[in-house]
Structure formats: structure tokens, C-alpha cells
C-alpha positions, -999 to 999 in steps of 0.1 A, spaced: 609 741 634 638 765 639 669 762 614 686 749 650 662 723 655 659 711 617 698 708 617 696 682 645 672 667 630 690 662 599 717 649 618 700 622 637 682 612 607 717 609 585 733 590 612 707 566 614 706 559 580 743 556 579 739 532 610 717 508 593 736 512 557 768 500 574 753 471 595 737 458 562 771 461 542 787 448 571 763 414 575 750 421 612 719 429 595 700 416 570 686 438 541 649 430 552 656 433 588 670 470 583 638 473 562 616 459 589 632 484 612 622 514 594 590 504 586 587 498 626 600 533 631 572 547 608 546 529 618 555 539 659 559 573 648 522 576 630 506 560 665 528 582 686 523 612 667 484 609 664 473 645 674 503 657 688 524 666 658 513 693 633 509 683 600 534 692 582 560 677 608 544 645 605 548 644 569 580 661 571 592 628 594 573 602 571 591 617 539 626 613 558 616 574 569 605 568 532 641 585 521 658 564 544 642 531 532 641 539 498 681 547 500 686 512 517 668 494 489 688 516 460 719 507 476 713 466 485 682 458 461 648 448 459 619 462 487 603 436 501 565 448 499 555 468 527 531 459 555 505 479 566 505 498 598 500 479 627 501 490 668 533 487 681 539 464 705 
């Protein structure tokens, strides 16, 4: 990934996060249900990526979703335990 690409990246990634903070702090979403959302987003991107991604993009984007959910729960509180990957629907 070129510096250009990794920069939009970061940006996407930042404003998501940002997205989902705000909608927690704001009520429209609950703490679990931002949760749940992430966990969705990982668990589409490790089907949708199977074979198509190199390596250390995929675990470049699963570190970034993990960042993300880990920042929600250090902000609002306890992780709810995580389910395991399932196909998305």
C-alpha cells in the first residue's frame, strides 16, 4: 500500500470510529450495538477477504477493527464477550 492509499485509509477508518463514538455518546446507539457492528465489519471482512487480500493487509485491517472496538469499550465500558465468526448474511 502506497503512503497515498494508507492515508485514506486512515481516514476512513478514523471517521468511522468517530462516527460510531458520537452515536454511542449521543444515545442513537447502544454500546453493544456499536460493538455488534464492528464485530460484523470484521467478521464480513475475514469472508470477503478470504484469498484475495495479502497477508499482511488482512492483518493490517483486523488490527484497525480490534483498535476501533477496543477504543469504544475504553471510552463507554465493559466488552461484551465476542462471538465467533459467523457467514454474513
Amino acid at each position: 500500500m502506497d503512503d497515498s492509499s494508507g492515508g485514506i485509509a486512515m481516514a476512513a477508518i478514523t471517521l468511522q470510529s468517530v462516527m460510531l463514538q458520537t452515536l454511542v455518546a449521543d444515545g442513537v446507539l447502544t454500546l453493544e450495538a456499536a460493538l455488534q457492528l464492528v464485530d460484523r465489519a470484521k467478521d464480513t471482512f475475514i469472508f470477503a477477504a478470504e484469498g484475495e487480500i495479502p497477508d499482511p493487509a488482512k492483518a493490517a485491517a483486523l488490527t484497525c477493527l480490534a483498535n476501533v472496538r477496543d477504543g469504544l469499550v475504553a471510552m463507554f465500558g465493559e466488552a461484551t464477550p465476542q462471538a465467533e465468526p459467523s457467514e454474513p448474511t
